[in-house]
C-alpha positions in Angstrom: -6.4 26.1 7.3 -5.6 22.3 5.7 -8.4 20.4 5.0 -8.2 17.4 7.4 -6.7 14.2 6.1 -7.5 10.4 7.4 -6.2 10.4 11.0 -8.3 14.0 11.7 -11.7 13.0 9.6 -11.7 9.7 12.3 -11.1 12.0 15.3 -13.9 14.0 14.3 -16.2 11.1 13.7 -15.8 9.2 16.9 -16.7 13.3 18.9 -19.4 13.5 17.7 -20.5 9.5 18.3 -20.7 10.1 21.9 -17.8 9.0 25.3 -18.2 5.7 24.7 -16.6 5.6 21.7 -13.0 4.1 21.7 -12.8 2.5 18.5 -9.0 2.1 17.0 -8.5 3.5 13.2 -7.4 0.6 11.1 -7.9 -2.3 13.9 -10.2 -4.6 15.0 -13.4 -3.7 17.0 -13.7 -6.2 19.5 -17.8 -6.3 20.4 -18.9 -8.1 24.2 -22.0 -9.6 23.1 -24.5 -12.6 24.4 -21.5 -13.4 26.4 -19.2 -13.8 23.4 -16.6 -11.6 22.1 -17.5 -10.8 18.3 -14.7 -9.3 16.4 -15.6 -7.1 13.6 -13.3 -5.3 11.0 -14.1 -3.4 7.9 -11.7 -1.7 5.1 -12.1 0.1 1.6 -10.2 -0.4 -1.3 -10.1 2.4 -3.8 -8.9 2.3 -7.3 -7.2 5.3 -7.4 -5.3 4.7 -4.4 -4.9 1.4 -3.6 -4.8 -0.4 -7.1 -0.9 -0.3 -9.1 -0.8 -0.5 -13.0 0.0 -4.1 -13.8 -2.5 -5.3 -10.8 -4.8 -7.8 -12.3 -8.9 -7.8 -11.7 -8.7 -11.5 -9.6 -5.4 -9.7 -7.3 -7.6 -6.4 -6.5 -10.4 -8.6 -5.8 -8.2 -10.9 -2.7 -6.0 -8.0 -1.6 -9.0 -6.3 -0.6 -9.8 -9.7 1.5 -6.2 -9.5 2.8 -6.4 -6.5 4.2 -9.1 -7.4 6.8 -7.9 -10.7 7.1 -4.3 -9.4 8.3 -6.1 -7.2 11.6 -7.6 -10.6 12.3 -4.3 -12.5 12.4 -2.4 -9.3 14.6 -5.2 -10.3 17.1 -4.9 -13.7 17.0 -9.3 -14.3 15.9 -10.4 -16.6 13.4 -12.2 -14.1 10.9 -15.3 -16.6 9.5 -17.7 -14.4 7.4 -17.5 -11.5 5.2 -19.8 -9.3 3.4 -18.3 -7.4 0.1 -20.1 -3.8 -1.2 -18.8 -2.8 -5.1 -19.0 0.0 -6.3 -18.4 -1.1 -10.6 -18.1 1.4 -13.4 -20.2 1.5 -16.3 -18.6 -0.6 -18.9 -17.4 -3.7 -17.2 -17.7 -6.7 -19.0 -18.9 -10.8 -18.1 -14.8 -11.6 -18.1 -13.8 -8.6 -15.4 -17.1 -9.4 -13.2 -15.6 -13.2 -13.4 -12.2 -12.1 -12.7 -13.0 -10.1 -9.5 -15.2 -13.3 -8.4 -12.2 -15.3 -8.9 -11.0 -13.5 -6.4 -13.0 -13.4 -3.8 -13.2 -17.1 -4.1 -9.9 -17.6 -4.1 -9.6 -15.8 -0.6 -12.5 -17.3 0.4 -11.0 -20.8 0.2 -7.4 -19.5 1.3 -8.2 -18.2 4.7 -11.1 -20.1 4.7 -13.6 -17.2 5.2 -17.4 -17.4 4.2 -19.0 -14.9 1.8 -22.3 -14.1 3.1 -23.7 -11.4 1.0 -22.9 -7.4 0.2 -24.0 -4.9 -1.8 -23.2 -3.8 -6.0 -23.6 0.1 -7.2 -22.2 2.1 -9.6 -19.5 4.5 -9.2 -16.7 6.1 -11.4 -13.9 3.5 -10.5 -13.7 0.1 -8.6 -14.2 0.4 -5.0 -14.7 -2.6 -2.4 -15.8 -2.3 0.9 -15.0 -6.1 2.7 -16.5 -6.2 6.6 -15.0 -9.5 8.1 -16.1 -11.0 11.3 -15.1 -13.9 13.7 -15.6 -14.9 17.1 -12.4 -14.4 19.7 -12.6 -17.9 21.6 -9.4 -16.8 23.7 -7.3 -14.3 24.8 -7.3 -11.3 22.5 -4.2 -9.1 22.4 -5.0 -5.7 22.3 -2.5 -2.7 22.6 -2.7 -1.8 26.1 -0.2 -1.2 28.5 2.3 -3.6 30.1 3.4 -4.2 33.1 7.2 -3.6 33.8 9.2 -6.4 32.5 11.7 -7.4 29.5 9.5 -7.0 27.1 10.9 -8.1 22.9 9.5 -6.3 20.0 9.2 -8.8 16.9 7.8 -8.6 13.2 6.6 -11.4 11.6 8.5 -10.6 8.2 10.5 -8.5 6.2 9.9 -5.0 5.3 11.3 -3.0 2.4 9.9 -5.3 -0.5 6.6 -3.6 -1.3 7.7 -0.2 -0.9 10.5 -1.1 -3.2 8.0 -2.2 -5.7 6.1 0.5 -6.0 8.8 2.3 -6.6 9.7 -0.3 -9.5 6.2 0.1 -10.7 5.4 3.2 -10.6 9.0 5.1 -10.8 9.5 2.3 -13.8 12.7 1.4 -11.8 15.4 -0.9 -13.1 16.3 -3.8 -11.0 18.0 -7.3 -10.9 14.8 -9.7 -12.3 14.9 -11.6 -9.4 14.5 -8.9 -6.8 11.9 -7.4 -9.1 9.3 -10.5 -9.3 10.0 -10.8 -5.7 9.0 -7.0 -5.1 5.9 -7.4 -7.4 4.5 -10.1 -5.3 5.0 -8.5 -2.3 2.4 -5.5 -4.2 0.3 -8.0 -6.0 -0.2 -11.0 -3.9 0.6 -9.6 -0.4 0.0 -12.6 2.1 -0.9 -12.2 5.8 0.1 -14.2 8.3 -3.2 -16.0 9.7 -1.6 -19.0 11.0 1.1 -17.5 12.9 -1.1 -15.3 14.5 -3.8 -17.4 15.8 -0.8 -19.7 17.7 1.5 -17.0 18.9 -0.8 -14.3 19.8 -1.0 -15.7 23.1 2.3 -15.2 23.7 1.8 -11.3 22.8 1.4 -8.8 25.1 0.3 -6.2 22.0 0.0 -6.6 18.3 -0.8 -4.7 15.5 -1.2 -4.9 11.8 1.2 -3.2 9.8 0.0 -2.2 6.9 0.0 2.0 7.4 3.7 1.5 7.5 6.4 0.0 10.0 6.9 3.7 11.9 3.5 4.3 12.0 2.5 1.1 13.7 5.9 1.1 16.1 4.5 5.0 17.2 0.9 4.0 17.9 2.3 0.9 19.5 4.7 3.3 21.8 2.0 5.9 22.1 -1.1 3.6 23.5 1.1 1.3 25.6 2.8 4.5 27.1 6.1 2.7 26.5 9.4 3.8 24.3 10.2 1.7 21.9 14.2 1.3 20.6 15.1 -0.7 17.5 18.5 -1.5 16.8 18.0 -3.8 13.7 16.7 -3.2 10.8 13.6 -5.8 9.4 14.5 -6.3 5.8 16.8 -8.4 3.1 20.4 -8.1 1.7 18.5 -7.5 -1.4 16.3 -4.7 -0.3 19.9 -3.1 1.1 21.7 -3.6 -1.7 18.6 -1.9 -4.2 18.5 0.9 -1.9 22.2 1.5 -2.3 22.3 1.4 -6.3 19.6 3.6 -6.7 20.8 5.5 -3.7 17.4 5.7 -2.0 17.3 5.5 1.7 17.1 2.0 3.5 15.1 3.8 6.3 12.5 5.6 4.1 12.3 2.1 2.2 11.7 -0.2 5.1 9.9 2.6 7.7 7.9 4.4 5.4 6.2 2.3 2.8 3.1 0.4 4.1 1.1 -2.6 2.6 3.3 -5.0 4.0 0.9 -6.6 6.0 3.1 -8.1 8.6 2.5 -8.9 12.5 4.2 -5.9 14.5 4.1 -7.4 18.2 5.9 -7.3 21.7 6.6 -10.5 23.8 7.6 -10.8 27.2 11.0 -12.3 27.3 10.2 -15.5 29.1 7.7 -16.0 26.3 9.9 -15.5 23.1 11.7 -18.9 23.3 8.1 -20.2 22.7 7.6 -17.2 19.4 10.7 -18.6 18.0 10.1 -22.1 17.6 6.6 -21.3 16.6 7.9 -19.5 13.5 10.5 -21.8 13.1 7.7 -24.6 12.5 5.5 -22.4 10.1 8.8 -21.3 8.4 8.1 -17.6 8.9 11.1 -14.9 9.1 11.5 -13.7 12.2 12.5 -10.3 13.0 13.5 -9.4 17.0 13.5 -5.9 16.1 14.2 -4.0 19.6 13.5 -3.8 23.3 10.7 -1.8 25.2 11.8 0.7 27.5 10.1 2.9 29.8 9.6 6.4 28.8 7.8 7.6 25.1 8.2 7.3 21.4 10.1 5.5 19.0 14.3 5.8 18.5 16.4 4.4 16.6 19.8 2.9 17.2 22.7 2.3 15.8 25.7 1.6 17.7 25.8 4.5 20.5 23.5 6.5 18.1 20.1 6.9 18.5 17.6 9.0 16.3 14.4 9.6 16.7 12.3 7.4 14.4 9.3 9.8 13.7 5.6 8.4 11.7 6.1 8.3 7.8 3.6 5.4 6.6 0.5 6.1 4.4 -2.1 8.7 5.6 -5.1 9.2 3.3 -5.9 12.6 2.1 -2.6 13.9 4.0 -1.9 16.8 1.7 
């Protein structure tokens, strides 16, 4: 029998914590307390797994920020406070301490969230835990079901670049210069979209985050609305196209299956997506209208008179 990787270990977990527990893997927890909604979210970044060679101390230290920040956006919540826990090995110096401080200041001040305490211990590599909070003052799109109408599916972004540079990295993959700084930024300085989504997630009738991977968010999107989801374009660049075709990797693996893009994945009713595309249009972000929902299940999909079954291929942890 296979030791049980991320998805199972959770499923276990929230048995054994009792019927009332509903919670969402990597989303936010939205609390009904003292007549407010609270909105809580917490993720881990590991060194082993989630830090590329060439990342530097002050990048580790936001992207962990990022990562939490981004569930906050999908949802349309101001996140306002964080804690951080460390885990430091033995050996750091004054310069990386500073450098990882940097950090968390610098995300601090860019999303404009408040560091309000934490926790430091020793362990064998980096690891920080950031838990973010914020108060929904408003709707708060979740990822239930909806009702029977035209319904777009949009991304707030391009996929393809991060996945193309970890390849770069860690495959030590030649590429035009260009294309690689722009796929190294997507790694080291990923950038969610805040802004966006605390002005269009009222016009959402489900979001999600979608850093696990494009096809893992589209299936748990399909799954939990109880709706099939059909794409018939493809969210990425020329560039991202063209790479795949020199090195003769697949487009789909490329822009499906890589994860830590940490893009909006939404669907908006159709009389609503007039107002989604003017809204990007004045933040300047790339719109993608990906596909349509459909009744029935899962995720297809299509080109031309073709349609394949677009199956879950993202990042799992401990998935052997």
């Amino acid at each position: 029998m296979k030791n049980p990787d991320e998805v199972e270990i959770i499923s276990i977990f929230q048995s054994r914590f009792g019927q009332k527990s509903s919670f969402v893997p990597e989303d936010l927890e939205i609390l009904a307390m003292a007549n407010r909604n609270f909105a809580v979210k917490s993720d881990m970044l590991v060194q082993s797994t989630d830090v590329p060679t060439g990342m530097k101390l002050h990048q580790v230290a936001r992207k962990s920020m990022v990562s939490c920040v981004s569930d906050f956006a999908c949802k349309g919540v101001k996140p306002r406070y964080a804690t951080i826990s460390l885990a430091i090995p033995q050996g750091f110096t004054r310069k990386m301490i500073n450098d990882l401080a940097d950090g968390f200041a610098q995300a601090s001040r860019e999303f404009d969230v408040k560091i309000v305490g934490g926790d430091v211990n020793k362990g064998k590599e980096i690891v920080i835990d950031v838990s973010m909070f914020g108060i929904g003052t408003g709707k708060i799109t979740t990822k239930g079901r909806g009702k029977k109408r035209v319904m777009f599916i949009i991304t707030s972004g391009p996929f393809g670049y991060s996945s193309s540079g970890l390849k770069i990295i860690l495959g030590n993959i030649k590429a035009e210069p260009k294309f690689v700084k722009k796929c190294k930024k997507s790694v080291f300085l990923p950038t969610p979209r805040l802004e966006f989504g605390l002005r269009a997630a009222r016009y959402f009738s489900s979001s999600m985050d979608s850093s696990d991977g494009l096809s893992t968010t589209l299936n748990d999107m399909s799954r939990l609305s109880k709706k099939r989801f059909v794409i018939d374009a493809v969210p990425t660049g020329k560039d991202v196209e063209t790479f795949a075709e020199k090195k003769r990797m697949s487009l789909t693996d490329l822009v499906f299956c890589g994860g830590e893009e940490y893009e909006i994945v939404a669907t908006v009713p159709a009389k609503k997506i007039q107002a989604v595309r003017r809204l990007a249009k004045r933040l300047d972000v790339p719109l993608f209208e990906i596909g349509r929902v459909t009744s029935g299940k899962n995720v297809s999909l299509r080109d031309g008179e073709r349609e394949t079954p677009l199956k879950r291929c993202g990042w799992v942890h401990l998935r052997s």
